[in-house]
N, C-alpha and C positions, 0 to 999 in steps of 0.2 A: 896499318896499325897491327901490334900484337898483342896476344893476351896468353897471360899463360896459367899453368896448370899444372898440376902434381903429375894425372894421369889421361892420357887423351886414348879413348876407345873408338876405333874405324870402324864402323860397323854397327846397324843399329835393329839386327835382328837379334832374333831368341838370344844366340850365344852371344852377342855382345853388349845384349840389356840385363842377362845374366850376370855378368860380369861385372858390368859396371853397377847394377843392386847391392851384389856381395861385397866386393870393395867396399862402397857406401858403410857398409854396416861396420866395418872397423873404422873406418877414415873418411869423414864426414864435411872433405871441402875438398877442392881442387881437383874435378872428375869432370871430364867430359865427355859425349856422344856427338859423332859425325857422323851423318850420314848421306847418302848422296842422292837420294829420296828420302823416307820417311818409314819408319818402321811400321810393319807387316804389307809393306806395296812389292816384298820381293819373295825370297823363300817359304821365309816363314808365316806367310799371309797366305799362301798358294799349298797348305799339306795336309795328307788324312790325318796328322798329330795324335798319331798314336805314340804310345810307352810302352816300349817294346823289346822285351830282354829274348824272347821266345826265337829260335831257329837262328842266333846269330854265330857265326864261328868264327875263327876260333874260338874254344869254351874262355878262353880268358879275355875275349869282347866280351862275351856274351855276361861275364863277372861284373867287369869296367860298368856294361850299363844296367843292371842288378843294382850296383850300388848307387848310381844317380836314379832308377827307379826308385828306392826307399826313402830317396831325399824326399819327395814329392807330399807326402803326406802332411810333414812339417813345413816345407812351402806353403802350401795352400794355408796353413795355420796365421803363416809370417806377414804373407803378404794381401791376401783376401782368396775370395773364391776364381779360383782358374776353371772350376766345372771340371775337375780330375774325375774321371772313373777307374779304380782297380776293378775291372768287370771279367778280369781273366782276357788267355789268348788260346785262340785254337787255329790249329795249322791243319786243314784234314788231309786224308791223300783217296784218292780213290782207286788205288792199285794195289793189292795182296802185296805186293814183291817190293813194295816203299816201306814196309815195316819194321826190316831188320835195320833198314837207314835211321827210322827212326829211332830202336831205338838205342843204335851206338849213338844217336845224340843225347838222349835221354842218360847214358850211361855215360857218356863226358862229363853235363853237368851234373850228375849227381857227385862226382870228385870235387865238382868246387860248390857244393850248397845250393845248389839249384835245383827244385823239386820238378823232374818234368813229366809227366804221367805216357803211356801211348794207350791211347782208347782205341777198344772194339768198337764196329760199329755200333753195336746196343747204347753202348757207353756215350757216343758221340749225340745220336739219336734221342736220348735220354735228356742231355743239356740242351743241345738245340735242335727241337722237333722242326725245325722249319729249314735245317741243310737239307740236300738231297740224298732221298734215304739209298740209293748207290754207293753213298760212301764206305770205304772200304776201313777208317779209321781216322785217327788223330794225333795231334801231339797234343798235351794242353799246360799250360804254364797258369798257376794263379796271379803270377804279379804282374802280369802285362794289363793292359786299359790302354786310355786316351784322355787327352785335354782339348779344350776351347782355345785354339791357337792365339784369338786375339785378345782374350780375355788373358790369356797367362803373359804377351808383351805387354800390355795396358797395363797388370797389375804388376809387370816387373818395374814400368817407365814410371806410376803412380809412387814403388816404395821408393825408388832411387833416387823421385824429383822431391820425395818430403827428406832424406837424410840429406840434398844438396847438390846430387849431379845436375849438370846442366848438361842441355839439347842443341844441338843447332844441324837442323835440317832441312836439304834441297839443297846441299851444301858440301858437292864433291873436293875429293882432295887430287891437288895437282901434281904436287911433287912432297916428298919429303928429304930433310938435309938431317946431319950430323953433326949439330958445331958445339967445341967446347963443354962434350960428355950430355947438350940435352939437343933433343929433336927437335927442329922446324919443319912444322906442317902448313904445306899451305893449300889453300883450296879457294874454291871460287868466291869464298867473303871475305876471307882476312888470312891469315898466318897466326899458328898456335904456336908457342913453346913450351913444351913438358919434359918432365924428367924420365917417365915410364910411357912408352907407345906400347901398344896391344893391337893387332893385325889381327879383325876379325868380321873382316868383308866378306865372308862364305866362297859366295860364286866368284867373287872378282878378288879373292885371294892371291891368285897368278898377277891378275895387273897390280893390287898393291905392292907386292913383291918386287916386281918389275922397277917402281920409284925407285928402292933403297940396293938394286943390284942384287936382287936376292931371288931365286928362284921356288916360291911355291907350288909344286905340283898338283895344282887343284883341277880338276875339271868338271865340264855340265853334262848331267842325264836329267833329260826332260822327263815328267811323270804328267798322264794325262788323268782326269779324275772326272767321275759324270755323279750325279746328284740327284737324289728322287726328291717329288715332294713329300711332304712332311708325311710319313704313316702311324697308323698304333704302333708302341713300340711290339715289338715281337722278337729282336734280335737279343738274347739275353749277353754276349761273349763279343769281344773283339776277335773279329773272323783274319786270317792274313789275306788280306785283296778288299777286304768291305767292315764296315760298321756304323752304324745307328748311333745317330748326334741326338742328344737330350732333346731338340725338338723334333725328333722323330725322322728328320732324314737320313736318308742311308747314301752312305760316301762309300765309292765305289772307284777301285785302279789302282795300280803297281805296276804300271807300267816303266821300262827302261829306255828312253833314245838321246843319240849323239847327236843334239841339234844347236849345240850354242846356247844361245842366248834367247834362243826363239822360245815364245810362248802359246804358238799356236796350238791349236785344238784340230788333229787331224780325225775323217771321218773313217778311216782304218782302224784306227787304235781305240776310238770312239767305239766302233763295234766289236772287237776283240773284248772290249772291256767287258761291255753289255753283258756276251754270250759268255761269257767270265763268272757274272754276276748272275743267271740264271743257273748254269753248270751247276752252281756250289749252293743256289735258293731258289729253287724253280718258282716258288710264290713271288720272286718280283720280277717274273714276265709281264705279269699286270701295271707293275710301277710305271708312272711319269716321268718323266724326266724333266728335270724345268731347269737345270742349267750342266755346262761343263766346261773346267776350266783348266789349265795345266801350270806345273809351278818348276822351277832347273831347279834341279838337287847339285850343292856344292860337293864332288867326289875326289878327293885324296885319288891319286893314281894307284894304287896298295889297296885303298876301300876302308883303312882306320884314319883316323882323324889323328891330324897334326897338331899337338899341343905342346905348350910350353917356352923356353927362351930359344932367341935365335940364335945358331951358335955365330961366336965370334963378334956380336954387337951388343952390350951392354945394354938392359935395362929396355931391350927391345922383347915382345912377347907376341906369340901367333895361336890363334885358334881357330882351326877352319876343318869342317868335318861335317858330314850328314849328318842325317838320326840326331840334327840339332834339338831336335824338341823332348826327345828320351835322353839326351845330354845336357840338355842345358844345366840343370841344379847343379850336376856336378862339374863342372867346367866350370863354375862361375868360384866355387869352393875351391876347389886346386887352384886355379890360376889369383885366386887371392891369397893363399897359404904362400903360392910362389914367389909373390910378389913381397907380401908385408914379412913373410917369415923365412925366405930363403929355403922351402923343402916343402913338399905336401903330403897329405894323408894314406893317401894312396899314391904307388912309384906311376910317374908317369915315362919314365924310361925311353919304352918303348914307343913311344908317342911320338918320340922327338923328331924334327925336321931334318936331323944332322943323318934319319936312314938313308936319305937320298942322297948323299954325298957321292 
């Protein structure tokens, strides 16, 4: 059997529940979500989901997610409470001679609107009495924070399923074809026909690609992450490597490894993490630990996110990029501007997939 559709979205994390909400909100039938689990069982169920403009470079990333940071506020309006905090971002450094590093960053973004402070140690010590007073300074950005990872899919999958998207998941796709200007998708329940496909598988970007002959340079860095139980809050700022979830745990790693597809939890990176997490807050040597779990970050071989139409196949679209969850708002925006209006708000250019050619 086939059923078909205006627009069929691969993909049914952050960035492709994003996308398929926004659509939604102009064109209110014919949308659907595939996915080959079930949204947040993959990336986006596995991350410290922070919002996070702070230390990114080039300064014109660091713009790009600036402006999906300030979507956020009006999200959480649109769609219910994600548990967004703008609590601020601080990057410390504990080395005299990291200073001037920072702050030619600081002096990048101040050319594109980006306020970035570099604190003395007094300064640092002042906002969060509980770093380790060793530190030698800071960066600090006011618009960084964090969200409730599951709570901002839930409340993407809640607006998109009252404007009309439909779901179907546990429900991988096998192959996709080209016939006669629309795509056949077929997967393990049935075969779709739509007019618009949107490639927004994250991690398995590369095998989407693979179906239609197309090469996405996507690949996996594992992040491992350890978790206290619940304490008083204390941590007032989103730290870079740690921060304090509204129920008082502190989520802890940033870690990087080339492991595929694996999710394990090694006992190396487990303690790097640890002595990570004391370094920068000596007071949760004391903490618990009561779980640790790790999640693949989908990476662009370049490290920006691939956005936009695929060249040379009509009506075909790709969005696969880390720092899904400080992108999502705006990924979901552009790629619906692209789509219903032929151009977006901001140029996505450089974005495009055609760099790898």
């Amino acid at each position: 059997m086939e059923s078909s559709y205006e627009t069929v979205v691969i993909g049914g994390g952050v960035v492709g529940n994003s996308i398929a909400y926004h659509l939604s909100e102009r064109y209110q039938e014919g949308i659907l979500v595939l996915d080959k689990k079930y949204p947040m069982t993959g990336t986006s169920g596995s991350t410290q989901a922070w919002v996070w403009v702070h230390n990114k470079t080039p300064s014109w990333y660091a713009e790009f997610s600036m402006y999906s940071a300030e979507l956020y506020p009006y999200l959480s309006k649109k769609i219910g409470d994600v548990e967004y905090k703008r609590t601020g971002g601080l990057s410390p450094f504990f080395a005299e001679k990291d200073r001037e590093k920072a702050k030619q960053l600081a002096d990048s973004y101040r050319k594109i609107g980006i306020k970035i402070k570099v604190l003395s140690r007094e300064e640092v010590l002042e906002k969060e009495p509980s770093i380790n007073p060793n530190v030698a300074g800071a960066t600090y950005s006011s618009i960084d924070g964090n969200v409730n990872p599951f709570r901002l899919i839930d409340m993407y999958m809640r607006a998109a399923k009252k404007n009309g998207v439909q779901y179907s998941t546990y429900n991988k796709v096998t192959s996709i074809e080209k016939q006669n200007g629309t795509f056949m998708v077929t997967s393990d329940k049935k075969t779709y026909v739509c007019k618009n496909l949107i490639l927004a598988g994250g991690t398995w970007s590369r095998e989407l690609g693979n179906l239609l002959g197309i090469d996405i340079p996507v690949n996996q860095l594992r992040g491992q992450i350890i978790v206290t139980e619940p304490l008083k809050p204390f941590l007032n700022y989103t730290i870079s490597g740690l921060r304090q979830a509204i129920n008082g745990e502190v989520l802890i790693g940033y870690s990087m490894e080339k492991a595929g597809f694996d999710r394990s939890t090694t006992l190396d990176v487990i303690q790097e993490t640890a002595n990570m997490a004391v370094h920068y807050v000596p007071s949760l040597r004391k903490a618990k630990i009561v779980r640790a779990f790790s999640g693949i970050r989908a990476m662009p071989e370049d490290g920006f996110p691939i956005l936009g139409k695929v060249p040379g196949h009509e009506n075909l679209y790709v969005a696969a990029t880390h720092s899904g969850v400080t992108l999502s708002p705006l990924i979901g925006t552009l790629l619906t501007e692209l789509i219903l209006d032929g151009e977006t708000s901001v140029p996505i250019d450089r974005y495009s997939l055609s760099r790898f050619a």
